[in-house]
VMD Tcl script that draws the C-alpha trace (Angstrom):
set ca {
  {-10.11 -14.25 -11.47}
  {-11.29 -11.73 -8.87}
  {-9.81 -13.66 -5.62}
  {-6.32 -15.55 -5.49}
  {-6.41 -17.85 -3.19}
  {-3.81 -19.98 -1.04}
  {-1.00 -17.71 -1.68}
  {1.60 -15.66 0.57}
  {2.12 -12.00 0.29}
  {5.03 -9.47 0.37}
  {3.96 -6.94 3.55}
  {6.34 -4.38 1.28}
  {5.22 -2.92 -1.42}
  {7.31 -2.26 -4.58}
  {7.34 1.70 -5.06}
  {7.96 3.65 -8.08}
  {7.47 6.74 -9.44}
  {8.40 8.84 -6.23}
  {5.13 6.78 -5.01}
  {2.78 7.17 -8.06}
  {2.58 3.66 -8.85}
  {3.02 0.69 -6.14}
  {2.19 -3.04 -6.52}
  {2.61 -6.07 -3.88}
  {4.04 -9.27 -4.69}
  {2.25 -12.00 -4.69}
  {3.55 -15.62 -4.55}
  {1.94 -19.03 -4.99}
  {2.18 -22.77 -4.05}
  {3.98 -23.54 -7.40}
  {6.54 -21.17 -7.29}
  {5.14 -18.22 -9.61}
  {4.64 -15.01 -8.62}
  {2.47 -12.05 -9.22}
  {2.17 -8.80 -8.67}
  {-1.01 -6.23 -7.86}
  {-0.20 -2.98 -8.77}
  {-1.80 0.36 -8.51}
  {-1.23 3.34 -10.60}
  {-2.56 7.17 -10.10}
  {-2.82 9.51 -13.12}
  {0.45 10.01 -15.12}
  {2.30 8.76 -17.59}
  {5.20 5.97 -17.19}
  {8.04 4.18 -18.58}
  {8.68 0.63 -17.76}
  {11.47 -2.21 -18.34}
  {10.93 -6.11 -18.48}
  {13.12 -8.36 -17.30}
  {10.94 -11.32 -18.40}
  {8.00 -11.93 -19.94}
  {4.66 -10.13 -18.61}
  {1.09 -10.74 -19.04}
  {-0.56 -7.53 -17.97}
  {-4.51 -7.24 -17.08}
  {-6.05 -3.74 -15.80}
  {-8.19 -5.13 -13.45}
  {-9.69 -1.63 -12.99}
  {-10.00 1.92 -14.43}
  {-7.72 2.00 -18.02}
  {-4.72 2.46 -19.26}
  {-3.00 4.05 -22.63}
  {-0.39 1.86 -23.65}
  {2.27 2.84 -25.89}
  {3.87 -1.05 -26.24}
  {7.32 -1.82 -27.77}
  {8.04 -0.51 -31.38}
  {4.72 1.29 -31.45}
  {4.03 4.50 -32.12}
  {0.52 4.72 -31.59}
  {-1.50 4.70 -28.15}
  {-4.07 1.57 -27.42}
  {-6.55 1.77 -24.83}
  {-7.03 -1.52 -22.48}
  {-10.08 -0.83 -19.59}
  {-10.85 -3.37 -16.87}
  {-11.26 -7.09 -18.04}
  {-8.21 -6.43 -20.93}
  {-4.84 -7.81 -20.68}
  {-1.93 -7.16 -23.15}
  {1.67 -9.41 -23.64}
  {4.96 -8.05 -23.20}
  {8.57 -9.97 -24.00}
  {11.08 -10.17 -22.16}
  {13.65 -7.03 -22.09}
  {11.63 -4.35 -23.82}
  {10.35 -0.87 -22.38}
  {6.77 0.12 -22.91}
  {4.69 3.14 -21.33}
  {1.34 3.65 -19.63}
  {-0.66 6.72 -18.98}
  {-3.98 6.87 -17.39}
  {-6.41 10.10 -16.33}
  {-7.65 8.26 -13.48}
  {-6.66 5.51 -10.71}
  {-6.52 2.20 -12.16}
  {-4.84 -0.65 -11.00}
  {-3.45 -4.07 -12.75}
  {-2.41 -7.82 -12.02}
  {1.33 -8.68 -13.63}
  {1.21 -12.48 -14.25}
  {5.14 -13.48 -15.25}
  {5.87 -15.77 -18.40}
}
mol new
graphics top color blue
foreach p $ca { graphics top sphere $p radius 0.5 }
foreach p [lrange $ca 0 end-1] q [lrange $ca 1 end] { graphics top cylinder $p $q radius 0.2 }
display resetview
């Protein structure tokens, strides 16, 4: 889905990575909550506290995912899963930017 509609968003964004990576919350009728995230070129380590769906809704990302030693590649229109409590990288060339849908 390109537009997310009826929803309420954070005016502060989440920064990380001395500013190389910043999303926004979003949050929805229901309860659940979102986030839209940007990323410029580097490479990072992240930490779940819950379950993540992850979709590069532009540019691409290398991910090195949980008890993997080998880099995948996921461009714009990809999504990979992520469990709760695990640490997983990402490195990109190039600005991309991603939508975090929580399990």
């Amino acid at each position: 889905m390109s537009l997310l509609e009826q929803v309420s968003v954070s005016k502060k964004a989440n920064i990380y990575f001395d500013g190389k990576v910043a999303s926004r919350s979003v949050f929805f009728a229901d309860g659940s909550k979102q986030t839209l995230g940007v990323v410029l070129p580097g490479e990072y380590e992240f930490s779940t506290s819950q379950g993540e769906i992850m979709e590069v809704t532009s540019g691409r990302f290398e991910v090195l995912l949980p008890e993997t030693t080998t880099w995948q590649e996921f461009s714009e229109g990809t999504q990979f899963e992520l469990a709760a409590n695990v640490s997983f990288k990402i490195r990109n060339t190039a600005i991309a930017e991603y939508c975090c849908s929580y399990l």
